[in-house]
C-alpha positions in Angstrom: 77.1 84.9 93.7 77.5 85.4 89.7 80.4 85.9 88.2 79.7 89.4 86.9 79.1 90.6 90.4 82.2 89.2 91.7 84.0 90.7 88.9 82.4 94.7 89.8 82.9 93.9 93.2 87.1 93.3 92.7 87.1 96.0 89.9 85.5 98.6 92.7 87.8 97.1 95.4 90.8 97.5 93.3 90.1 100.7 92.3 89.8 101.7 95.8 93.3 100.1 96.8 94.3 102.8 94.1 92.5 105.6 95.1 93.9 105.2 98.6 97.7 104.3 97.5 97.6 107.4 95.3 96.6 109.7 98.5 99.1 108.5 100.9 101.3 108.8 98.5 100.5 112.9 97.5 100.6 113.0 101.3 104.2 112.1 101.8 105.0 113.9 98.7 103.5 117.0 99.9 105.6 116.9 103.5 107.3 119.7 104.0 110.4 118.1 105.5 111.9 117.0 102.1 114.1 119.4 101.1 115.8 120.2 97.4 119.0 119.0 97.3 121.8 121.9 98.0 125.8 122.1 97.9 127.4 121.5 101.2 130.1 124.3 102.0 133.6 123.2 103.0 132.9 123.9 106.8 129.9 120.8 107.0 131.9 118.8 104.3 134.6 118.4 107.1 132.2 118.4 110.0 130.8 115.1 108.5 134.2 113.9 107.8 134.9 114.4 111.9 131.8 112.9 112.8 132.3 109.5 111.0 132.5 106.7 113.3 133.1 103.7 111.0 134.6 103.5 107.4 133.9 100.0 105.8 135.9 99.5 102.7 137.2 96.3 101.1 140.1 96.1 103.3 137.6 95.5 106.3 135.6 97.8 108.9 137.4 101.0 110.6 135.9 102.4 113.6 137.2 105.6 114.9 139.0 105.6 118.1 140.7 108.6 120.1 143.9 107.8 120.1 146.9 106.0 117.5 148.5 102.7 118.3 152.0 101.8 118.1 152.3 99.8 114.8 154.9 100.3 112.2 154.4 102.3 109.4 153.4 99.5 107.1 150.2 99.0 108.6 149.5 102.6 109.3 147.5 104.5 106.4 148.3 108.4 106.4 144.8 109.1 104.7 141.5 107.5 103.7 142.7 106.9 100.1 145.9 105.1 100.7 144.3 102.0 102.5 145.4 98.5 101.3 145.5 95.1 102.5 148.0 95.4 105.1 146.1 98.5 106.8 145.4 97.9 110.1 145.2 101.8 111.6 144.3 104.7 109.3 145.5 107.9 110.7 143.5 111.0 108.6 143.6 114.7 109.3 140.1 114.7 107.8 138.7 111.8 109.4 140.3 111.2 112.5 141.7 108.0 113.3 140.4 104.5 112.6 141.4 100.6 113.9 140.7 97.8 111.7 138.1 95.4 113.9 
């Protein structure tokens, strides 16, 4: 085969790698479940907050758990903010409460 015809035949290839990349991609920008971005109100702002099951910071990993544990103060956070190295139970009215794994 000549080089000039292997040349038309990967420009017309590539072009239709294009072609088809440029479709899919008007498809998925054309979906109609892709919403504008909106303000969440107070009520699903703490709704999420109560549905988190895991805060990872870089004190460790939290997961939420239904009830406290007995450990002294020192080790207990009283909110989300206030975590630190010692933190081993985070107790949030927000959140809910957390153990560190």
């Amino acid at each position: 085969m000549k080089r000039g015809t292997k040349v038309v035949i990967l420009a017309s290839l590539t072009m239709s790698l294009i072609g088809a990349a440029t479709i899919s991609t008007n498809s998925f920008a054309l979906n109609e479940t892709v919403t504008a971005p909106r303000k969440m109100s107070k009520e699903e702002i703490n709704a999420t907050k109560q549905l988190t099951g895991v805060i990872n910071n870089e004190f460790g990993k939290f997961v939420k758990v239904s009830s406290p544990k007995d450990l002294p103060d020192a080790e207990t956070a009283n909110s989300v903010e206030n975590v630190n190295a010692k933190t081993k139970q985070i107790i949030d009215p927000e959140y809910g409460i957390f153990l560190k794994e």
